[in-house]
TIKOLLO-722186 format. One record per residue: x, y, z of N, C-alpha, C in turn; residue in one letter. Coordinates in steps of 0.1 Angstrom, whole numbers, padded with zeros to 4 digits, always signed. Example, Ala and Ser with C-alpha at 12.3 -4.5 7.8 and 13.67 -1.06 7.14 Angstrom:
<atoms>
+0132-0057+0078+0123-0045+0078+0132-0033+0078A+0128-0022+0071+0137-0011+0071+0129+0000+0079S
</atoms>
This chain:
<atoms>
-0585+0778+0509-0576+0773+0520-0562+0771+0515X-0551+0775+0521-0536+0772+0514-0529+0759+0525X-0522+0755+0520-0515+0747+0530-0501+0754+0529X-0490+0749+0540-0482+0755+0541-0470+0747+0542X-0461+0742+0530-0452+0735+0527-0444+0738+0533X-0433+0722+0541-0421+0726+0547-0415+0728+0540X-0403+0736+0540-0388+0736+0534-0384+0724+0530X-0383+0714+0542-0373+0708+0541-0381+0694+0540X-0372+0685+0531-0381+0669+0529-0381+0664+0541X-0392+0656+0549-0388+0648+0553-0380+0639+0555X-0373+0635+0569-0362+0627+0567-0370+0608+0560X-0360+0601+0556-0365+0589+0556-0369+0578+0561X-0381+0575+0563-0381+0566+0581-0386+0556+0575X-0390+0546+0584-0397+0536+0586-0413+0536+0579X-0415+0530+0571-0428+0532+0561-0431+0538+0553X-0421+0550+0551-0424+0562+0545-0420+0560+0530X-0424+0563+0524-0422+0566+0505-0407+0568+0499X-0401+0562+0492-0389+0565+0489-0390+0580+0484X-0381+0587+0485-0375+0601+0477-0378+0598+0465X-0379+0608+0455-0377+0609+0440-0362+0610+0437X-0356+0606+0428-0340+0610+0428-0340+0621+0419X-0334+0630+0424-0329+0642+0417-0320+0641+0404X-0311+0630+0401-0302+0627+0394-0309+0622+0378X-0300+0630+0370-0307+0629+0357-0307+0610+0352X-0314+0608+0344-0317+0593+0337-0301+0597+0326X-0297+0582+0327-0287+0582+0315-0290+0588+0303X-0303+0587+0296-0307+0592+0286-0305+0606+0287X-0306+0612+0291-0309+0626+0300-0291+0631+0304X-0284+0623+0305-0271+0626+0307-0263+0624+0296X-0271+0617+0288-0256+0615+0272-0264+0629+0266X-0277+0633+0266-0278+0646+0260-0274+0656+0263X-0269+0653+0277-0266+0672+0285-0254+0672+0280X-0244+0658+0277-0225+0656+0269-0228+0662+0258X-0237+0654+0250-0236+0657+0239-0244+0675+0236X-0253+0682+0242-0249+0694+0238-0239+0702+0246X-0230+0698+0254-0217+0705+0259-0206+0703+0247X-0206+0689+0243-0194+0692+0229-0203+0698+0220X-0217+0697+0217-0217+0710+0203-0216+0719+0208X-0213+0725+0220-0215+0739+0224-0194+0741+0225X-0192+0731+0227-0178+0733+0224-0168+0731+0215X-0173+0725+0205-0170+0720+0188-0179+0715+0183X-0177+0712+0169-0187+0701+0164-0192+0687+0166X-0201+0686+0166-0203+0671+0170-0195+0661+0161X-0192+0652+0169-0191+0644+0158-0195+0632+0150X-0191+0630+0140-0201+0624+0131-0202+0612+0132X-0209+0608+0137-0212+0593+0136-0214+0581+0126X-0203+0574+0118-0206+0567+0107-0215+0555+0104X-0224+0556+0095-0234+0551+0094-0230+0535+0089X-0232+0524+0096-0231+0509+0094-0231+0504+0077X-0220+0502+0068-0223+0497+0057-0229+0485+0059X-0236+0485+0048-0245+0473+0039-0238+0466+0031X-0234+0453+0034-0225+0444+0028-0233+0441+0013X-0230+0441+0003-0234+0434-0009-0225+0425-0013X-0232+0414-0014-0223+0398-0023-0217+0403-0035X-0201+0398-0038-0194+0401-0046-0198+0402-0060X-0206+0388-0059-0210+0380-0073-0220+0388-0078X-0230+0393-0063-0245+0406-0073-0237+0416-0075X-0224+0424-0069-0216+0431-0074-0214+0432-0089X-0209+0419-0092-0200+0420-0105-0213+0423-0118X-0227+0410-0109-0234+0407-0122-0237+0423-0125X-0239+0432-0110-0250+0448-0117-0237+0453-0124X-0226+0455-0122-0216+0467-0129-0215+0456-0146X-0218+0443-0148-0218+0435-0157-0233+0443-0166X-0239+0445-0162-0253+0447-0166-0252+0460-0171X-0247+0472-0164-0242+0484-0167-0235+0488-0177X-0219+0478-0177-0209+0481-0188-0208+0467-0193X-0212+0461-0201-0208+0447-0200-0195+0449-0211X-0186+0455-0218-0174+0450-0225-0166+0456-0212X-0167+0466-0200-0158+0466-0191-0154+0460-0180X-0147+0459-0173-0146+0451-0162-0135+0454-0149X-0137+0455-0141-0130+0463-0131-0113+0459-0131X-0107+0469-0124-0090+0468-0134-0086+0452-0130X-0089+0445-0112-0088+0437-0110-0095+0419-0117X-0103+0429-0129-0107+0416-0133-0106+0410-0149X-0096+0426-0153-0098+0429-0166-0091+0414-0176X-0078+0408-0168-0074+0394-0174-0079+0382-0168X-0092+0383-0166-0102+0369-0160-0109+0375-0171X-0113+0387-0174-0125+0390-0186-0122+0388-0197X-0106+0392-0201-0099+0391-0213-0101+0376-0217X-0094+0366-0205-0093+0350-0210-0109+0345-0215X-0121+0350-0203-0135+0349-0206-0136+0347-0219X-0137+0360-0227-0142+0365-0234-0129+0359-0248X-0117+0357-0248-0109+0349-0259-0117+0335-0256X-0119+0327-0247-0126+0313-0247-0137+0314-0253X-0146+0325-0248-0155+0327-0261-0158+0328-0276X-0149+0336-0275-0146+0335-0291-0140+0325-0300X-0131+0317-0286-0123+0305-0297-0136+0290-0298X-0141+0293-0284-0157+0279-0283-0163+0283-0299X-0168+0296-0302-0179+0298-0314-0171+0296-0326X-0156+0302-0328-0151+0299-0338-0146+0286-0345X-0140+0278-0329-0137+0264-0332-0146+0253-0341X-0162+0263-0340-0171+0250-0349-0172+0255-0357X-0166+0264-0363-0166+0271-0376-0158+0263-0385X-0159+0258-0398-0151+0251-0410-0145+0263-0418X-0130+0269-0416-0121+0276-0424-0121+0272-0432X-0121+0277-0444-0115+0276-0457-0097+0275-0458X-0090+0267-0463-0080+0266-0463-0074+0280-0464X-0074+0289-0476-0071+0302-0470-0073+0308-0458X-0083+0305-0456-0080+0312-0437-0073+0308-0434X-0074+0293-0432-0060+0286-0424-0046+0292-0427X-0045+0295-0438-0028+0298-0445-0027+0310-0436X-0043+0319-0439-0037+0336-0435-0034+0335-0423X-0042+0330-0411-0038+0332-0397-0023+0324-0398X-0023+0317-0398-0006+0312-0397+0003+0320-0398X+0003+0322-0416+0010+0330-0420+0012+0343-0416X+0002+0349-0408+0000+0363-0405+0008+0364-0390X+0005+0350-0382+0008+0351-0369+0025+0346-0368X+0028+0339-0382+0044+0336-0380+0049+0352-0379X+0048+0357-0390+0055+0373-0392+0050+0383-0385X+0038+0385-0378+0031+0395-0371+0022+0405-0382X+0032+0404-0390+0019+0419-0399+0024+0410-0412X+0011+0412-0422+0017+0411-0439+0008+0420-0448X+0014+0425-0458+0004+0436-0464-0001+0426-0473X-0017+0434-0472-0029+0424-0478-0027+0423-0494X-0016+0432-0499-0013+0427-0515-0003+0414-0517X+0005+0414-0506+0013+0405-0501+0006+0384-0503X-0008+0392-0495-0016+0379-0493-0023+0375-0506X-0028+0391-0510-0036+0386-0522-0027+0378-0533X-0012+0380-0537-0008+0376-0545-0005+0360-0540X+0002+0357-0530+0010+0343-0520-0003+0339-0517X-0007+0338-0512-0022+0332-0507-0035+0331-0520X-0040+0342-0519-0054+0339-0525-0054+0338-0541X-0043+0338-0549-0041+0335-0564-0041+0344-0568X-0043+0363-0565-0049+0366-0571-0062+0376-0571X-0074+0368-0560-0086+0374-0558-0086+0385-0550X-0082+0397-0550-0085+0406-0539-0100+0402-0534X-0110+0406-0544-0126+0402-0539-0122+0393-0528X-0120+0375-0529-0120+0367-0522-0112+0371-0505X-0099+0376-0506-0098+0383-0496-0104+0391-0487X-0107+0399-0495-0117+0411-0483-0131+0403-0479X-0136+0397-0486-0147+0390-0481-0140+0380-0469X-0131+0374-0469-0123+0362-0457-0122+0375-0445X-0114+0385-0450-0114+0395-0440-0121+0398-0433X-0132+0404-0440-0146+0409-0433-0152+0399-0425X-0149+0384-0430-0153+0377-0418-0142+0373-0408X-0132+0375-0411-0123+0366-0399-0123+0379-0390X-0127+0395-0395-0123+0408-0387-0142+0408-0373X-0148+0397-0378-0168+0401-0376-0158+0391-0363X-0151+0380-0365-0153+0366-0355-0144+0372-0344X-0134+0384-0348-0127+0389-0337-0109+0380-0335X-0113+0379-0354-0096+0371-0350-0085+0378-0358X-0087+0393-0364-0078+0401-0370-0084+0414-0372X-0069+0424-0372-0076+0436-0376-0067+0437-0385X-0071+0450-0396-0068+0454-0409-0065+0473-0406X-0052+0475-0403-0045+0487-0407-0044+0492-0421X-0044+0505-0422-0038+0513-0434-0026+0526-0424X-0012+0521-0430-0001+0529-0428+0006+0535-0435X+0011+0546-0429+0022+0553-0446+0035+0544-0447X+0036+0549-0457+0051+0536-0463+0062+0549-0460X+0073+0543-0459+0083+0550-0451+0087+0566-0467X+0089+0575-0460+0095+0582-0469+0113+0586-0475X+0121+0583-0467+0133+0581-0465+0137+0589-0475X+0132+0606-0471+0135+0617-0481+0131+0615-0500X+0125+0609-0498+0114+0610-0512+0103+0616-0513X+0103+0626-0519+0089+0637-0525+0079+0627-0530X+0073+0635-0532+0058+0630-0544+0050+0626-0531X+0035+0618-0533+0029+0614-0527+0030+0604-0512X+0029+0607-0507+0028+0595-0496+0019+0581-0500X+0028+0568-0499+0020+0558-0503+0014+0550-0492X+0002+0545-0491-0005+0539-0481-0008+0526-0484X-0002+0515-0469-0002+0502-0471-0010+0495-0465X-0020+0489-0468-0027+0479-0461-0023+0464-0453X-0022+0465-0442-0014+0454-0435-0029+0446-0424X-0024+0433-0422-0031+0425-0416-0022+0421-0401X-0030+0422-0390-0024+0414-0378-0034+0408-0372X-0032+0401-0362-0038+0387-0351-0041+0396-0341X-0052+0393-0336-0058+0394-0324-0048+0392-0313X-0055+0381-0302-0052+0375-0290-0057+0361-0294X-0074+0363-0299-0079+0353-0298-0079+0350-0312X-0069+0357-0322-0064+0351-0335-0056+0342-0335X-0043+0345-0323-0033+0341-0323-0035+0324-0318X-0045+0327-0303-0045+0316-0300-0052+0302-0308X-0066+0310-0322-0068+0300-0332-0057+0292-0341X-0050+0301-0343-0039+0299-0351-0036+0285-0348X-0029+0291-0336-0024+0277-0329-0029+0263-0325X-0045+0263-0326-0047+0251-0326-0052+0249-0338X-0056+0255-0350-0060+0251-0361-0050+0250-0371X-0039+0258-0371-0026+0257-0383-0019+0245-0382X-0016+0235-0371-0012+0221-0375+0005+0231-0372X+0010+0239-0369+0021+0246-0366+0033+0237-0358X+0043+0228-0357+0050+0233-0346+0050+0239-0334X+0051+0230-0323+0047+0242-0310+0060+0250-0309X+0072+0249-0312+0086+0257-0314+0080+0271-0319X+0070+0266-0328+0071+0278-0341+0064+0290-0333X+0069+0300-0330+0064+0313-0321+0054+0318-0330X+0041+0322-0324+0034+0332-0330+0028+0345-0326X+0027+0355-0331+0020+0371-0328+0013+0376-0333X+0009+0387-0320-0004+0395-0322-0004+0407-0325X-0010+0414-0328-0007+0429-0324+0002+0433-0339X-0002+0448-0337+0010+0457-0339+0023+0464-0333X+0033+0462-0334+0047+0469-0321+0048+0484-0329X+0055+0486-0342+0062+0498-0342+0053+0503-0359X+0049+0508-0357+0038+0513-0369+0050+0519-0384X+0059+0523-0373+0069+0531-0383+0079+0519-0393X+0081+0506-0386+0086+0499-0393+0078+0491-0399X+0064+0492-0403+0057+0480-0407+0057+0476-0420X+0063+0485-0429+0068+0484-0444+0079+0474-0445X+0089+0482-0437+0100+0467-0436+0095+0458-0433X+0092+0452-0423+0084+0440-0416+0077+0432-0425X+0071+0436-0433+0065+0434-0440+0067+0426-0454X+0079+0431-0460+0095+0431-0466+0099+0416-0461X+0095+0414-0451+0106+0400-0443+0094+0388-0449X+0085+0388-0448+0079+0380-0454+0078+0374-0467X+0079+0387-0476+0085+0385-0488+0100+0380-0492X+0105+0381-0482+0121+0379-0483+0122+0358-0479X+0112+0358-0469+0112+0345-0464+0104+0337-0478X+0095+0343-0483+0089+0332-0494+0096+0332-0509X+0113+0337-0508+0119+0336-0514+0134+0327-0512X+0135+0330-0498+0145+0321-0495+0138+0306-0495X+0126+0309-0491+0121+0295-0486+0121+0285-0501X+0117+0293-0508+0118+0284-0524+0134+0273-0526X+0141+0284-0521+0154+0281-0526+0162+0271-0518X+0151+0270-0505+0159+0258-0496+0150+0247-0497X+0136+0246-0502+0132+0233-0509+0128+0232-0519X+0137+0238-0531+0144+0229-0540+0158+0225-0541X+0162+0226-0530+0176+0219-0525+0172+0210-0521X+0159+0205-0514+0153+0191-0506+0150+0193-0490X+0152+0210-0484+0146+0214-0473+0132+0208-0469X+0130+0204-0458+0114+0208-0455+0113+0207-0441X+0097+0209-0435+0095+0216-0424+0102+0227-0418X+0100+0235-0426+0107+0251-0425+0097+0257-0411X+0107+0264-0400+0099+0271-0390+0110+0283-0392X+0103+0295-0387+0112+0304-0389+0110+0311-0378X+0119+0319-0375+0125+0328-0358+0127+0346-0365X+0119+0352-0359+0119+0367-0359+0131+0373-0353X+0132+0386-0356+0146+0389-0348+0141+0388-0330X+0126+0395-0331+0121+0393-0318+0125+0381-0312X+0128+0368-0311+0126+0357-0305+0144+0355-0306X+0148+0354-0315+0164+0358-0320+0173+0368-0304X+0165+0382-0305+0177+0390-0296+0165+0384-0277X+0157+0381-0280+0151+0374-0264+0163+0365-0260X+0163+0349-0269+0171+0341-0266+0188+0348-0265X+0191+0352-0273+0203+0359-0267+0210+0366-0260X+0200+0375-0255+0196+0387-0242+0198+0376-0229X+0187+0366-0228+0189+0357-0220+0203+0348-0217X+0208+0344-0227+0221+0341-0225+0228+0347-0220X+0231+0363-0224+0242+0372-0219+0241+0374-0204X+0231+0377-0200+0224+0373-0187+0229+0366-0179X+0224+0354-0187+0229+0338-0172+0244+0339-0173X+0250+0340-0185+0268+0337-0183+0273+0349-0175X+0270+0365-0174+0270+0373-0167+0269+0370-0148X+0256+0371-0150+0253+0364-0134+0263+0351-0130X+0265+0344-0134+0272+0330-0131+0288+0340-0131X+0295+0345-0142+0306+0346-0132+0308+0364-0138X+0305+0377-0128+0302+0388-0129+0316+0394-0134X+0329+0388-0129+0338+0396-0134+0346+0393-0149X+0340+0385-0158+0341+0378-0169+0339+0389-0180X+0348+0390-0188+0345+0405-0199+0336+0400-0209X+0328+0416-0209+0315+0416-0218+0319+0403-0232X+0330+0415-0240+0330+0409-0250+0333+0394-0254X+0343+0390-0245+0341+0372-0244+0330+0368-0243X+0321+0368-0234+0307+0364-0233+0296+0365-0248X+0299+0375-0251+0290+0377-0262+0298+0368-0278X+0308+0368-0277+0317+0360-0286+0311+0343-0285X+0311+0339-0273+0306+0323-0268+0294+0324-0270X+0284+0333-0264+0269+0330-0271+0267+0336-0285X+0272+0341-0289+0271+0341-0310+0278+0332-0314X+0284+0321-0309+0287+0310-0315+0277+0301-0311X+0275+0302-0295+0264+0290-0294+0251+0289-0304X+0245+0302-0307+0236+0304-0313+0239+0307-0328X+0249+0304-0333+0255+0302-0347+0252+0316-0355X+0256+0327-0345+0253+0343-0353+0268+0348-0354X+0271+0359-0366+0279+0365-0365+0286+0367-0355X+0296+0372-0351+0301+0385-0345+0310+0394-0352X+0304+0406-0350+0313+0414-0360+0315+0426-0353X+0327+0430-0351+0330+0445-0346+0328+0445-0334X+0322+0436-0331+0329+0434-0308+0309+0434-0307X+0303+0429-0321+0285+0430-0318+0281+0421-0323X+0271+0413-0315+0265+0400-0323+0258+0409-0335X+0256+0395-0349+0249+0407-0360+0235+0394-0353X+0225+0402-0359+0209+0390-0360+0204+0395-0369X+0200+0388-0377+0194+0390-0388+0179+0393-0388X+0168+0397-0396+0154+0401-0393+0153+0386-0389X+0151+0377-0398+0149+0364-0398+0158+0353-0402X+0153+0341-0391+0163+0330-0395+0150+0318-0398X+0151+0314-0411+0145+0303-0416+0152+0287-0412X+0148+0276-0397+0151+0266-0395+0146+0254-0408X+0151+0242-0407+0151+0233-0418+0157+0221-0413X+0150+0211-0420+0156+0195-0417+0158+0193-0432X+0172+0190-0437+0180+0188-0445+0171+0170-0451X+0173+0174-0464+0169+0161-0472+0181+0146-0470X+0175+0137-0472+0187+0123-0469+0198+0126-0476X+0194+0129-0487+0210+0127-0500+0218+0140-0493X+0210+0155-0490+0219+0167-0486+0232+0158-0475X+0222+0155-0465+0233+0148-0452+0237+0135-0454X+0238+0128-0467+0247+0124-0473+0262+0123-0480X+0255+0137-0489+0264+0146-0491+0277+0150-0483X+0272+0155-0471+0280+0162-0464+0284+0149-0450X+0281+0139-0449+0294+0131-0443+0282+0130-0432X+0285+0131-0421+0281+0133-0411+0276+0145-0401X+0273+0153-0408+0268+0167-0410+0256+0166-0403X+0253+0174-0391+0236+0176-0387+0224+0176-0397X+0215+0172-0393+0202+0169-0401+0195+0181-0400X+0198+0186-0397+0191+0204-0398+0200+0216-0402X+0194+0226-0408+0200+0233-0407+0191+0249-0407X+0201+0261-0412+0196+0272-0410+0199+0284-0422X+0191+0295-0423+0197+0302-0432+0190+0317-0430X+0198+0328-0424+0194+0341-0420+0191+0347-0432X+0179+0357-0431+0176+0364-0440+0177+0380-0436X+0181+0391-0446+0179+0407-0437+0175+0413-0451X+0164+0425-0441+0159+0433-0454+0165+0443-0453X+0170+0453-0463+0177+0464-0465+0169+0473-0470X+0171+0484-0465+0162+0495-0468+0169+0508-0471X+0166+0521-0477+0173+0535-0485+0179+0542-0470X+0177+0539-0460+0182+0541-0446+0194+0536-0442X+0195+0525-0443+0209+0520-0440+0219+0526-0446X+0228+0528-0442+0241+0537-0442+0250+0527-0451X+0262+0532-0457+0268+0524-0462+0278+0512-0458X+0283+0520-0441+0288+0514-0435+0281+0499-0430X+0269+0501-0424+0255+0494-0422+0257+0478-0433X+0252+0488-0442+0253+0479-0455+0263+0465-0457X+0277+0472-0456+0287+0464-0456+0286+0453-0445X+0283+0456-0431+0284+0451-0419+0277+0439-0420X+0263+0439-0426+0255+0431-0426+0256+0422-0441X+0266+0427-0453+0270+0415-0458+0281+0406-0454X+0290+0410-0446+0299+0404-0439+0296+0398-0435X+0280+0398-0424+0276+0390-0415+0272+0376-0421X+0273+0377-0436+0269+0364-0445+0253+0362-0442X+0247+0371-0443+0231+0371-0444+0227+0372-0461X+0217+0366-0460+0209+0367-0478+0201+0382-0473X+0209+0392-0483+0205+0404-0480+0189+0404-0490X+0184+0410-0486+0173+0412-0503+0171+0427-0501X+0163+0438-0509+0156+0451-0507+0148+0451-0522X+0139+0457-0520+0131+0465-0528+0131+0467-0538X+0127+0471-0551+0134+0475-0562+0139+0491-0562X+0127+0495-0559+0130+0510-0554+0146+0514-0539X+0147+0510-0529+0157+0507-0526+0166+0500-0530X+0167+0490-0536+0175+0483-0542+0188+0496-0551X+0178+0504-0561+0183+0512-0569+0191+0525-0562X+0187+0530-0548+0192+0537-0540+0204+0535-0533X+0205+0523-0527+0217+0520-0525+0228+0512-0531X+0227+0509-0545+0237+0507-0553+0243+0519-0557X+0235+0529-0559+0243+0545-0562+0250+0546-0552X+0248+0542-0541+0258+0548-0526+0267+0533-0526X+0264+0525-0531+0278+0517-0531+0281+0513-0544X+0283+0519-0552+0286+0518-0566+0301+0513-0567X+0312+0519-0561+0323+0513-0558+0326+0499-0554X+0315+0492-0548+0320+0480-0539+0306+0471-0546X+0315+0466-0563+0306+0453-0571+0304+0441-0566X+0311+0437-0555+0307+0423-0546+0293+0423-0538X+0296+0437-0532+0284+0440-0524+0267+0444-0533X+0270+0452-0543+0264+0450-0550+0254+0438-0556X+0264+0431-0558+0255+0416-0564+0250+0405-0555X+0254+0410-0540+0248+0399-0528+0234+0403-0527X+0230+0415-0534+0216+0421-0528+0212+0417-0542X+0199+0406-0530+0185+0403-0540+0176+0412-0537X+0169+0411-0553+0156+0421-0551+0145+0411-0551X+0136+0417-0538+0125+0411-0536+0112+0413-0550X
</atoms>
């Protein structure tokens, strides 16, 4: 038996059954969109909700991973970390007075060659040295270079110098263990590798002037690198500049090499490598009337480089020249004519 379906729906009346709706379900409509845009470009990508992780489980896993690194933003919170560390474990450590001397002494001048130390410091004991070494290099408060010594056109072998410098967390022992002057500047690091022979030279030059100014009745000797020397005077030129801009160079620089009791020579402040500070004995400022209770005395190292013009400039400047024996003997041949200048240069 068939039945025979109308065409057309029923209209809607009174009792009768709602209609089905023809009209797609929203579900049913975001799919028919969404394959009209793949069918008309690519879909596009939907980005998937990050997952927040806590800073601190951050830091501890990449800590866990690299623990001497630390992300660029955290690298001077890790640096300070990790010097507090080292100064907590060292601090209960009992130095031997030579340690005490070396870090000082190493952090007044920045570098000293370890024959330097063995002779001024340890009597004598290389042994004793390198063993202090090996421990003050284990605790993370010095490292130990080997550099070439300058050649300044001399054949034969290249000679190699063992030099000592301060950490970070050398420098900062230093300073609470050496009993120092807070005035008294100290450093770390190596700066110019090429000058570290000279540099090196200044230390020897300082524990010769220093003799000489307490047995006159000097004491509490602090001494100023050129580093700290051309800072302060840089800064000067500066502020009297800024304060009145149309004021000529050379005046300016005339007023601050007097303030700062340095040369001027030839329209240039001179500065010497080092200036050794001093509080004058009673009888010295006696002596001299009413004369400041302190005083000062520049020191400069000369080397087979300096020119002769050079040479002269910086005895003018009334500096305690010293050099080397080996330069010493080089540039007396280049100023063999000028016997004044000749006998101002000590040999270290």
């Amino acid at each position: 038996m068939r039945f025979e379906l109308p065409h057309d729906l029923p209209s809607r009346g009174p009792g009768t059954v709602p209609a089905v709706s023809l009209e797609p379900s929203p579900v049913e409509q975001r799919r028919l969109r969404l394959e009209q845009q793949r069918e008309g470009r690519q879909m596009p990508e939907i980005p998937r909700p990050r997952r927040e992780r806590p800073r601190e489980l951050s830091r501890a896993r990449n800590a866990e991973r690299s623990p001497d690194r630390s992300h660029s933003v955290d690298r001077p919170v890790a640096r300070r970390e990790r010097r507090d560390r080292l100064l907590q474990r060292a601090i209960g450590v009992s130095f031997r007075e030579e340690e005490r001397t070396l870090l000082s002494s190493v952090g007044k001048f920045r570098v000293i060659a370890t024959r330097d130390l063995v002779e001024h410091v340890y009597g004598g004991s290389s042994r004793q040295l390198q063993q202090d070494l090996r421990y003050l290099r284990e605790q993370g408060l010095v490292e130990v270079n080997t550099v070439n010594a300058r050649r300044d056109g001399r054949g034969g072998k290249v000679e190699r110098i063992e030099v000592v410098t301060l950490t970070r967390e050398g420098r900062a022992l230093a300073r609470q263990t050496s009993g120092l002057p807070e005035n008294q500047r100290l450093y770390h690091g190596m700066v110019k590798p090429r000058e570290v022979e000279h540099d090196t030279q200044i230390y020897r030059a300082y524990l010769k002037q220093a003799a000489v100014i307490e047995s006159n009745g000097g004491s509490n000797l602090r001494v100023k690198l050129d580093f700290e020397l051309k800072s302060n005077v840089q800064k000067a030129i500066y502020a009297e500049r800024k304060a009145d801009p149309q004021r000529d160079l050379a005046e300016i620089k005339q007023q601050v090499a007097e303030r700062f009791e340095l040369p001027f020579v030839d329209g240039h402040i001179q500065i010497p490598d080092a200036r050794i500070e001093y509080e004058r004995s009673r009888s010295a400022v006696e002596d001299i009337g009413q004369g400041p209770r302190s005083g000062h005395e520049d020191i400069e190292v000369l080397t087979a480089a300096y020119s002769p013009g050079h040479l002269r400039t910086k005895a003018q400047a009334g500096f305690h020249v010293y050099a080397s024996s080996s330069d010493r003997a080089t540039i007396t041949a280049r100023i063999e004519d000028d016997h004044d200048l000749m006998r101002s240069i000590l040999e270290l």
